[in-house]
matplotlib code that plots the C-alpha trace (Angstrom):
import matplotlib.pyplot as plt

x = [267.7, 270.1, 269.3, 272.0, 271.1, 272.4, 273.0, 274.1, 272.7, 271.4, 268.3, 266.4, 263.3, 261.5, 258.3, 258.2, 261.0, 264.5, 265.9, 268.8, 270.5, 268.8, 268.9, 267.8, 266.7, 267.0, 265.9, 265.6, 266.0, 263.5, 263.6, 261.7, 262.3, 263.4, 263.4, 265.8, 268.7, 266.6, 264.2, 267.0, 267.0, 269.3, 268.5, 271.8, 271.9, 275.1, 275.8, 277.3, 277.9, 277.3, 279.3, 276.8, 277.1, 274.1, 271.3, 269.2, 266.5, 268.7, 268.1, 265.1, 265.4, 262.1, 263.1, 266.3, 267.3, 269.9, 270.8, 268.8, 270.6, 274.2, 277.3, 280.3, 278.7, 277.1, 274.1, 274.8, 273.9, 270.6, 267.7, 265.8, 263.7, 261.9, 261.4, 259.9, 256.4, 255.1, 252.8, 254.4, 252.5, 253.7, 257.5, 259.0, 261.9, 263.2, 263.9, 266.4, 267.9, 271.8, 272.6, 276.6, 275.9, 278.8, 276.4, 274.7, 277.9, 278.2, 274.5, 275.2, 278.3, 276.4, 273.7, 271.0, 269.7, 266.6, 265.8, 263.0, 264.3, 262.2, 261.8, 263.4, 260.9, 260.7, 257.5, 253.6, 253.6, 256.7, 256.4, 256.8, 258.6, 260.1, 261.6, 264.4, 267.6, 270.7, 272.4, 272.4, 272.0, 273.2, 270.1, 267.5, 264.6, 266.1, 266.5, 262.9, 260.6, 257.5, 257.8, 256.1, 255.6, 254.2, 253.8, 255.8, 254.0, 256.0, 254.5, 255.7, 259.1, 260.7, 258.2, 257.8, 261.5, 261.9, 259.1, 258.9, 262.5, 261.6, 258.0, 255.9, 253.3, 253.8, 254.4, 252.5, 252.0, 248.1, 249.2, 251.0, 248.4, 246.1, 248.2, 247.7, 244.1, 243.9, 245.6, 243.2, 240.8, 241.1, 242.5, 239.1, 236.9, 239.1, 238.1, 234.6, 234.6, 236.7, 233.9, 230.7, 232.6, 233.0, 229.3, 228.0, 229.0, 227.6, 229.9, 233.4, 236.4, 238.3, 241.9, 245.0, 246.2, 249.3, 249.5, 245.6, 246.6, 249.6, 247.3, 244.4, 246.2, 246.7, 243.1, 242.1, 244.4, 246.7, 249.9, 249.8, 251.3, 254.5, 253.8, 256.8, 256.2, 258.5, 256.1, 252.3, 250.4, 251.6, 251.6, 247.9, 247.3, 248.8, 246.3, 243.2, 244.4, 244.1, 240.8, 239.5, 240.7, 240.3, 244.5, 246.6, 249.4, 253.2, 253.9, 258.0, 260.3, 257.7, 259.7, 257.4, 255.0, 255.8, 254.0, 250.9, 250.8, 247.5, 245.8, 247.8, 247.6, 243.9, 243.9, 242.6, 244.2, 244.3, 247.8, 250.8, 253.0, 255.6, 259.0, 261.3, 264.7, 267.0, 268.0, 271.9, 272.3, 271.9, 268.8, 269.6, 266.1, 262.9, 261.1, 263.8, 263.7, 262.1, 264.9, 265.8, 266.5, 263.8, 261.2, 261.3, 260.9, 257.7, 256.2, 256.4, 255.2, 251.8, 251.4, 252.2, 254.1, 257.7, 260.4, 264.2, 265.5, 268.9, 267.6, 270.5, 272.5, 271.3, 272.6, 275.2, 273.1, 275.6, 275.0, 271.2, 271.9, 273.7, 271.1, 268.5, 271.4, 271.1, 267.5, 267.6, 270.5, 267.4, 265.0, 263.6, 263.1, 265.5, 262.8, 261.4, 264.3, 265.4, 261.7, 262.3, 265.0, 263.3, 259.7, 258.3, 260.3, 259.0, 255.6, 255.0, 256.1, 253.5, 256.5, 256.4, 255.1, 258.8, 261.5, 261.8, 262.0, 263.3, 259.8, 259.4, 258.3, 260.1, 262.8, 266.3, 268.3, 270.3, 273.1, 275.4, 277.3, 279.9, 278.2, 275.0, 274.6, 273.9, 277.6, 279.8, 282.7, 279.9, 281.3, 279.6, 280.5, 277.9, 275.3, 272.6, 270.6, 268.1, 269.4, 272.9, 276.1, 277.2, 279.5, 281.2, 284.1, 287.7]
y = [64.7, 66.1, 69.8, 72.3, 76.2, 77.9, 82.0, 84.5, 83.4, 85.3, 82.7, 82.0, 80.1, 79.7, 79.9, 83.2, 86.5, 86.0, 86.9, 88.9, 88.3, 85.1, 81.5, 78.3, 75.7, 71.9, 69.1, 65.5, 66.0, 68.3, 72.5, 73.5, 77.4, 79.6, 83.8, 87.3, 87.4, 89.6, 87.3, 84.3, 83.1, 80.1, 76.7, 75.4, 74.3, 73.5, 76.8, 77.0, 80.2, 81.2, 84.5, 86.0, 82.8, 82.4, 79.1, 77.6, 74.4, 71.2, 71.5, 69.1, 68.1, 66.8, 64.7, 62.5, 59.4, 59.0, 56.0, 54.0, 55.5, 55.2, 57.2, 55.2, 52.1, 50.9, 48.8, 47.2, 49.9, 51.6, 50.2, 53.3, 51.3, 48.5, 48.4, 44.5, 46.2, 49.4, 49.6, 48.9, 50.6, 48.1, 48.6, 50.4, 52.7, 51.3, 47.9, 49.4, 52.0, 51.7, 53.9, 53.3, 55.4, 58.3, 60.7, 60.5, 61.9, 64.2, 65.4, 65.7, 67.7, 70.4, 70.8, 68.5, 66.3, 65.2, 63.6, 62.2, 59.4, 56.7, 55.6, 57.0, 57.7, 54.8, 53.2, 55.3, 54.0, 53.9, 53.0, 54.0, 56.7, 57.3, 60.8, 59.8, 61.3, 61.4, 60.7, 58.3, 54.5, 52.4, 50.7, 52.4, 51.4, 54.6, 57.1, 56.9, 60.4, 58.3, 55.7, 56.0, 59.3, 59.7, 57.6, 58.2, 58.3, 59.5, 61.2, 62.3, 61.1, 59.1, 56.4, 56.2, 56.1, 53.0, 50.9, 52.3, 51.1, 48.1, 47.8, 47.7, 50.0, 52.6, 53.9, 57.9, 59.9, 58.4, 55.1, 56.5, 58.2, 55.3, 53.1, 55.2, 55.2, 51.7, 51.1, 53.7, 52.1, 48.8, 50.2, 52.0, 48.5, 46.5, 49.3, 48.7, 45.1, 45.0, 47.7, 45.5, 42.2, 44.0, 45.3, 42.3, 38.5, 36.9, 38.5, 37.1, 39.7, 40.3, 37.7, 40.1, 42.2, 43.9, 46.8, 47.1, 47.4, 49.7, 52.3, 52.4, 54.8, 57.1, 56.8, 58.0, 60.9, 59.6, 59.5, 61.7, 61.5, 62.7, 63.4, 63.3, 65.7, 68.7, 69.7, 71.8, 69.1, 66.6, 68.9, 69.0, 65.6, 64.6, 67.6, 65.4, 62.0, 63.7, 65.1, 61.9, 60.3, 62.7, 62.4, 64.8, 65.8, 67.5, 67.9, 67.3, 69.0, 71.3, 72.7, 74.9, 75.3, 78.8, 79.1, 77.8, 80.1, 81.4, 77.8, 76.5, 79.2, 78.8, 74.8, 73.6, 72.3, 68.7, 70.0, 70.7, 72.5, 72.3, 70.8, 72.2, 71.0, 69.6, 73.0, 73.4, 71.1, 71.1, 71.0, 67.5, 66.5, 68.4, 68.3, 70.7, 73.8, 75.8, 75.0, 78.4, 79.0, 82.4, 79.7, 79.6, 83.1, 83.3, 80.6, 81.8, 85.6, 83.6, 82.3, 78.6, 76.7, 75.8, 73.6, 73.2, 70.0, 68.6, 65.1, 63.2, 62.3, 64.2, 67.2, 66.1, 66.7, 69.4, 71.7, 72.0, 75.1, 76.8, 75.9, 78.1, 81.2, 81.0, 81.1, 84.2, 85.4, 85.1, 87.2, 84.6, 85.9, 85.4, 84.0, 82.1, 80.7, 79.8, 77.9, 76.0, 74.1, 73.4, 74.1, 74.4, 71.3, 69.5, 70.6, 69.3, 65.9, 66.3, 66.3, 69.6, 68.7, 67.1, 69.0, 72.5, 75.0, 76.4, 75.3, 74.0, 70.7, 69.9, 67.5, 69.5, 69.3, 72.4, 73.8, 76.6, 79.0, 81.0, 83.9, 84.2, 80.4, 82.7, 83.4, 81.5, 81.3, 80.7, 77.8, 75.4, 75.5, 72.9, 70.4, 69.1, 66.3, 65.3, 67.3, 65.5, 67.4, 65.2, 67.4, 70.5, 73.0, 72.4]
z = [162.9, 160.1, 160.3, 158.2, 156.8, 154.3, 154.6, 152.7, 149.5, 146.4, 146.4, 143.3, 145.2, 141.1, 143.0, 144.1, 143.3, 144.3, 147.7, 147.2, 150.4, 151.6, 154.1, 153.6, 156.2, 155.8, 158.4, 157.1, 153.1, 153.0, 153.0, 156.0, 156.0, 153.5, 153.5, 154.2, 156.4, 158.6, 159.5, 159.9, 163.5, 164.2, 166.7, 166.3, 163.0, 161.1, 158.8, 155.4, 154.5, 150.6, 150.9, 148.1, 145.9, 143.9, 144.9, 142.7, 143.5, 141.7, 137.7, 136.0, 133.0, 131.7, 128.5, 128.2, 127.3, 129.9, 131.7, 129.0, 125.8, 127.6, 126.9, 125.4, 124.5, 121.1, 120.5, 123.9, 125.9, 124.0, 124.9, 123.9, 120.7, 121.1, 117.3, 117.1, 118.0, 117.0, 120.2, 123.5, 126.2, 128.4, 128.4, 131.5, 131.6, 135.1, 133.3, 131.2, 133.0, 134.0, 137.2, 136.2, 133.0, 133.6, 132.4, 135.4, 137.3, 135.1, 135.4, 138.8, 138.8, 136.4, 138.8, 137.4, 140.5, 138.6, 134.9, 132.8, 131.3, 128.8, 125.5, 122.6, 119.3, 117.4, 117.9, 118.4, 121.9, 122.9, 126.7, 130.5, 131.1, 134.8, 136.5, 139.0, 140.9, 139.3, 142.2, 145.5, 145.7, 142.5, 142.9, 140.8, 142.9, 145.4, 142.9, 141.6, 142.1, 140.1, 137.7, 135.9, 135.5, 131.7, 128.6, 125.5, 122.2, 119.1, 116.0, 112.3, 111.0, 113.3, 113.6, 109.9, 109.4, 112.0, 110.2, 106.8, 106.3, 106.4, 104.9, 107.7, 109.4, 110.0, 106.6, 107.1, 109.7, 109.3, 110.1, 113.3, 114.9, 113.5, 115.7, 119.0, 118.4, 118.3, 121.5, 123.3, 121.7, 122.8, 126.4, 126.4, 125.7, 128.4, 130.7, 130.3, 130.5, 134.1, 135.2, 134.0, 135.4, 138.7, 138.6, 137.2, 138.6, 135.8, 133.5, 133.0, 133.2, 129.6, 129.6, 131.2, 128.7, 130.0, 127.2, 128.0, 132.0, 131.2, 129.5, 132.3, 134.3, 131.3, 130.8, 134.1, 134.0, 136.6, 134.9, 131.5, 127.7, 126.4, 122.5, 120.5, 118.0, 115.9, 113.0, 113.7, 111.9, 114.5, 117.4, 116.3, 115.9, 119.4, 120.4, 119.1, 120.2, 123.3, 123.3, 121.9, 125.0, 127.8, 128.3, 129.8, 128.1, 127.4, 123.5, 123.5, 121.4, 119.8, 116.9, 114.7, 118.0, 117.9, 114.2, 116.4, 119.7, 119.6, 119.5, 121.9, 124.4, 123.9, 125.2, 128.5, 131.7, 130.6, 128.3, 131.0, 128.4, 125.9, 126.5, 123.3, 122.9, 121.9, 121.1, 120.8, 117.6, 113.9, 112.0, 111.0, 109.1, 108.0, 111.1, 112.3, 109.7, 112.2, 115.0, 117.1, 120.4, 120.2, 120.1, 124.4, 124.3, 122.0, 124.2, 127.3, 126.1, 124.7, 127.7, 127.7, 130.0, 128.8, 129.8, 127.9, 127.7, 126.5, 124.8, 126.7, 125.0, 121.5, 124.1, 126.9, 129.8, 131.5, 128.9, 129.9, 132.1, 128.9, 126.4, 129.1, 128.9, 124.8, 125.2, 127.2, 125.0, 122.3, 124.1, 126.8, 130.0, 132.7, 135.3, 132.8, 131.3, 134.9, 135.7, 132.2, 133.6, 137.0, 138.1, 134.7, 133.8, 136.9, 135.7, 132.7, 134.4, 137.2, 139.6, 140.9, 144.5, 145.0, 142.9, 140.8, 143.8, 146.9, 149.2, 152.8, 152.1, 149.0, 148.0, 149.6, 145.9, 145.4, 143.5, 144.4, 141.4, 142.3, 140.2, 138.1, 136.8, 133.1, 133.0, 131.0, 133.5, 136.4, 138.5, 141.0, 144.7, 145.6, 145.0, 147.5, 146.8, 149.3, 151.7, 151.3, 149.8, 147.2, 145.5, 146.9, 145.5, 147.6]

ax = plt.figure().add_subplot(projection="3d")
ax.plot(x, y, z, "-o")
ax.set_aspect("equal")
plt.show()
């Protein structure tokens, strides 16, 4: 058994307040113990002492691109748009992802141990999205949390820019969400013909239909939607695709969601949050006028659950723990800010029984900063990623 404690350690568990002088047990990947230096009792573990060094759970960042949208390369390495089809439920993310992407080391050394990585914005239904380690095995198959874990759907300018272009639906933000309907719709029928074929031998099952398949999941509220959306007119639309269906659902990027608080704090349990971002960039097209990083700030005072997110690569992936400092910077709460980039990231992904905190039972990712991960000369000592040290200061 691989058993190793951490002590001394200004602990931010996420879950619960921080432990100013703190340990943290490991055995087998997984935390097993975690509370004050007065109640730390050892049984022969192997010790690594934080000297006051502050530890965090490893960083989650619950909307990139990365590993299918790759750094260096050109059209040879983005497989993010599938643009020959505006519906493409069907697509997975683990088909396309490349593990030897360097961002992935680099997400790694900047404390990130887990990603949501899928389809870029192009097409309505965009496809299967998949949360997976940054680190370990190159073969992806060993890195996956759950794939997949959400399905990407895109409204307002993006779609219409990829098929507009060229004359061909979707031209409006109508023909977008008509698009998703459609799908559900259809999704919905198949549904009810595999149920009366099951219930009834004399009826003949509907012919495979693997967009049909892929969206039977998302129908059952198994595996929830990731809406694409900047503007409040689409933040509302994704809101009413959803109802219509019965989905559960994130709204990413969520520019001008703050103009809309009071509705959205007022939605039910079937929406798991926000995730805004990409934050640290210019407002390069309309849907981005209302870009700021006090939008976090407003969010989380009304109420509603909010991650950060860097957009890999629209945001290099090791600036995800700065772009939660400028949010704070901006009025954000700390502890708030801090959960953005883990459990409320892992949240809105429905991974939070794995990764986002310091808690017996989860995932053993880590990363250690030599001071409050906030400051700008804050330096990493170490990262842990299921339970293994994978990168540590000499």
């Amino acid at each position: 058994m691989n058993k190793i404690v951490i002590v001394n350690a200004f602990i931010y568990p996420i879950d619960r307040e921080p432990i100013p002088l703190g340990y943290v047990k490991i055995q087998d990947g997984v935390f097993t113990e975690v509370g004050e230096m007065s109640q730390f009792v050892s049984v022969g573990e192997a010790v690594l002492d934080a000297s006051g060094a502050y530890l965090l759970p490893g960083l989650v960042d619950a909307h990139t691109h990365i590993g299918i949208w790759e750094e260096m390369i050109g059209s040879e390495g983005d497989d993010a748009n599938e643009n020959s089809d505006p519906a493409t439920p069907h697509l997975r993310a683990i088909d396309a992802i490349y593990t030897r992407d360097p961002a992935f080391q680099l997400a790694l050394e900047a404390g990130v141990t887990t990603v949501v990585t899928g389809p870029g914005s192009g097409n309505p239904i965009g496809g299967q999205i998949a949360a997976i380690k940054t680190g370990g095995s190159l073969w992806l198959d060993e890195r996956i949390l759950a794939a997949p874990v959400a399905l990407k759907c895109a409204l307002g300018e993006n779609p219409k820019h990829e098929y507009g272009d060229r004359d061909d639906a979707p031209v409006t933000r109508m023909a977008t969400a008509a698009i998703i309907r459609e799908q559900f719709a259809k999704a919905v029928e198949y549904r009810e013909k595999l149920a009366r074929a099951e219930e009834d031998e004399t009826c003949d099952p509907p012919d495979y239909d693997a967009k049909c398949e892929a969206l039977l999941p998302v129908l059952e509220g198994e595996i929830p939607v990731h809406f694409h959306a900047h503007r409040s007119d689409d933040i509302a639309t994704a809101v009413r695709i959803a109802r219509e269906f019965g989905l559960r659902y994130a709204i990413v990027h969520a520019t001008e969601a703050p103009l809309i608080c009071e509705p959205l704090s007022r939605l039910d349990e079937t929406f798991l949050g926000l995730i805004v971002g990409p934050l640290l960039g210019t407002r390069s097209k309309p849907e981005l006028a209302q870009l700021s990083f006090a939008a976090p700030a407003k969010l989380c005072e009304a109420g509603i659950t909010t991650a950060i997110c860097t957009d890999h690569q629209v945001i290099p992936e090791n600036y995800l723990m700065l772009c939660a400092a400028l949010a704070v910077k901006n009025g954000m709460k700390e502890s708030d800010a801090l959960a953005a980039i883990t459990l409320s990231a892992a949240k809105t992904a429905g991974i939070e029984k794995r990764v986002g905190s310091i808690t017996p039972g989860k995932d053993a990712d880590l990363v250690l900063y030599d001071r409050h991960p906030f400051d700008l000369f804050a330096k990493i000592q170490l990262v842990m990623l299921n339970g293994n040290i994978v990168l540590q200061a000499k």
